[in-house]
Every structure is written in structure tokens, then in C-alpha cells.
N, C-alpha and C positions, 0 to 999 in steps of 0.2 A: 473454074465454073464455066468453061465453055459450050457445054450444054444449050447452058440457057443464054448463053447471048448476053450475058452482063458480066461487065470485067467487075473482078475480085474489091476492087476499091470501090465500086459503085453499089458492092452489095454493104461491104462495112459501111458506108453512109448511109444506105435507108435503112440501115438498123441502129444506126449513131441516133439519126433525127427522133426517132420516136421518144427512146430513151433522155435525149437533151430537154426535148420540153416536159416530161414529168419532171425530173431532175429542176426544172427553173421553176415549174405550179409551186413546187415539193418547199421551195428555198422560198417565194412567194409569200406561198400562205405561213410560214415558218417564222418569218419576221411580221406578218398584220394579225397572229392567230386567231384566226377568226374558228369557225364551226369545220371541226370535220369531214361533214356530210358535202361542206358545198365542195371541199378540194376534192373529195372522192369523185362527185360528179362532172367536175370541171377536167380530172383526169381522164375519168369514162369515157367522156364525151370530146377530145380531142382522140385517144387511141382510137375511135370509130371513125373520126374524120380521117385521120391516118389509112385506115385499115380501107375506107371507101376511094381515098386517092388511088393509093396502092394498086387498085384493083381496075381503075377508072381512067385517071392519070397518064402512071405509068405503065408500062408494058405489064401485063396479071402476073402478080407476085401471090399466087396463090397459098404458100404456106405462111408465110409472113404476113399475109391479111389475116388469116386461120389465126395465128397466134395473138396479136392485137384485139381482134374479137373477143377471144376468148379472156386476157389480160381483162380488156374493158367490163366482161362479165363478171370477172370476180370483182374490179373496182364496185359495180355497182352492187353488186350480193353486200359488199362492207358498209356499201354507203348504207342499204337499206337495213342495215345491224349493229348501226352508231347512233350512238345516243345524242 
């Protein structure tokens, strides 16, 4: 990926990081089961911080914010579809 100016390792980790914290909310709320709605929103609402870093941060990772955004949207379509 020398295109873009970010070596090959530095791309698997900003695509590790987003994935490790749903993966820890996921494990989280798993052991306190609380309500669904709130992990959904609590996941929504970290991929948007991701997705604004991303963009802000560090150097515009412009498809990779696209797709956090969009992830976050469907968290939140689920949340607003959970009982």
C-alpha cells in the first residue's frame, strides 16, 4: 500500500483497533447482561468516534471511516428494532 503512505502493518492495526473494542463492549455487556439497546448504542457510538478520529486524527482514511459509519448505522437501525 504505498500509494497511500501507510505501511501494510499500520493499516491492519487501524482495522484491529475498531474491531477489539466492539469485541471487549460484546464480552462486557455478555457477563453484566444488561438491555441490548444500551450495547448497541454504546457500540454505535464508539465506531463514530473511530470513524471521526480516523478522519481527524489521523491522516483521511477515507474508506475506512465510510465503512464504520455505515457499521454504526446499522448498529443503530438494531438498536432502534430491540425490544
Amino acid at each position: 500500500m504505498s500509494h497511500l503512505d501507510v505501511d501494510i502493518v499500520d493499516f491492519i492495526l487501524l482495522t484491529i483497533y475498531p474491531t477489539i473494542s466492539l469485541l471487549i463492549i460484546e464480552l462486557i455487556y455478555k457477563f453484566i447482561k444488561t438491555n441490548l439497546k444500551h450495547k448497541l448504542l454504546l457500540q454505535s457510538s464508539m465506531l463514530i468516534i473511530f470513524g471521526i478520529s480516523y478522519l481527524v486524527v489521523i491522516e483521511p482514511h477515507w474508506l475506512t471511516s465510510i465503512v464504520l459509519f455505515s457499521l454504526a448505522a446499522v448498529l443503530l437501525y438494531q438498536a432502534k428494532n430491540s425490544k
